[in-house]
C-alpha positions in Angstrom: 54.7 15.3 -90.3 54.2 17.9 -87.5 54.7 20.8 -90.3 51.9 19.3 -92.5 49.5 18.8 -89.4 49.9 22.8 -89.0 49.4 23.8 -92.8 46.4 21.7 -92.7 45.0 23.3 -89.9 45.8 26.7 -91.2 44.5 26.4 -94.2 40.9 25.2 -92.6 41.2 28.2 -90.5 41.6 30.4 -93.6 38.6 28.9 -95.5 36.2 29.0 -92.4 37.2 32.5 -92.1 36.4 33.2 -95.6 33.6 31.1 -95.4 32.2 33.8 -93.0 32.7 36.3 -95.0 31.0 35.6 -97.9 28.0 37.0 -98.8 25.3 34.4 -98.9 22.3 36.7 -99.6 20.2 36.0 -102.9 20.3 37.8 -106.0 17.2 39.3 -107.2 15.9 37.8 -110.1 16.3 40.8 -112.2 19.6 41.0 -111.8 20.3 37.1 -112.9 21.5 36.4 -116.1 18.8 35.5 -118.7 20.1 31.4 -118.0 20.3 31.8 -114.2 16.8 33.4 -114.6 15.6 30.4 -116.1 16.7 28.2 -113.8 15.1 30.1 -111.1 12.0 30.1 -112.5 12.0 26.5 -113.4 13.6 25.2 -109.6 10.1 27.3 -108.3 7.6 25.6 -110.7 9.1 22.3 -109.9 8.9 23.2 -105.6 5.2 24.1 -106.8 3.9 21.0 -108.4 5.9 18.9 -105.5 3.6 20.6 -102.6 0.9 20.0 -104.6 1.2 17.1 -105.1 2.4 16.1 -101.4 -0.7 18.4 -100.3 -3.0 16.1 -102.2 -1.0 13.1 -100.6 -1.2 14.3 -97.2 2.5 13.8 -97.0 4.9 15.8 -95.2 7.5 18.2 -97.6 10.8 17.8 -96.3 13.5 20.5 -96.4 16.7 21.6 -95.6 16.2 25.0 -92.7 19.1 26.5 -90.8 21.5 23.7 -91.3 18.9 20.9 -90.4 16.5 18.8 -92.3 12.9 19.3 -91.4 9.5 18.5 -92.0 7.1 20.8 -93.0 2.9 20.5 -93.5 2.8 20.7 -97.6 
């Protein structure tokens, strides 16, 4: 029991380090593959019509910042 206890918490150690470590910055979208590309594009057009549409509501858009959900004027 006490041996399993101590691979578990090694193994969390190991992925938060490499967690740390890995590079979390965005790709440009010229260097996306045509399909990631796409996707992109489309996730933008949908975040678009959504602020526009909450703009029109006078609604709040809420969104995930740093780690925490917030609200933001739309």
């Amino acid at each position: 029991m006490k041996k399993s206890l101590e691979n578990r918490q090694n193994r969390n150690t190991t992925a938060a380090e490499k967690f740390e470590e890995m590079n979390l910055n965005p790709i440009p979208e010229k260097d996306m593959p045509k399909w990631a590309r796409a996707g992109s594009q489309a996730h933008r057009r949908a975040t678009r019509k959504k602020r526009v549409e909450l703009r029109r509501r006078g609604l709040p858009m809420i969104i995930w910042k740093d780690g925490k959900v917030c609200e933001v004027p739309a």
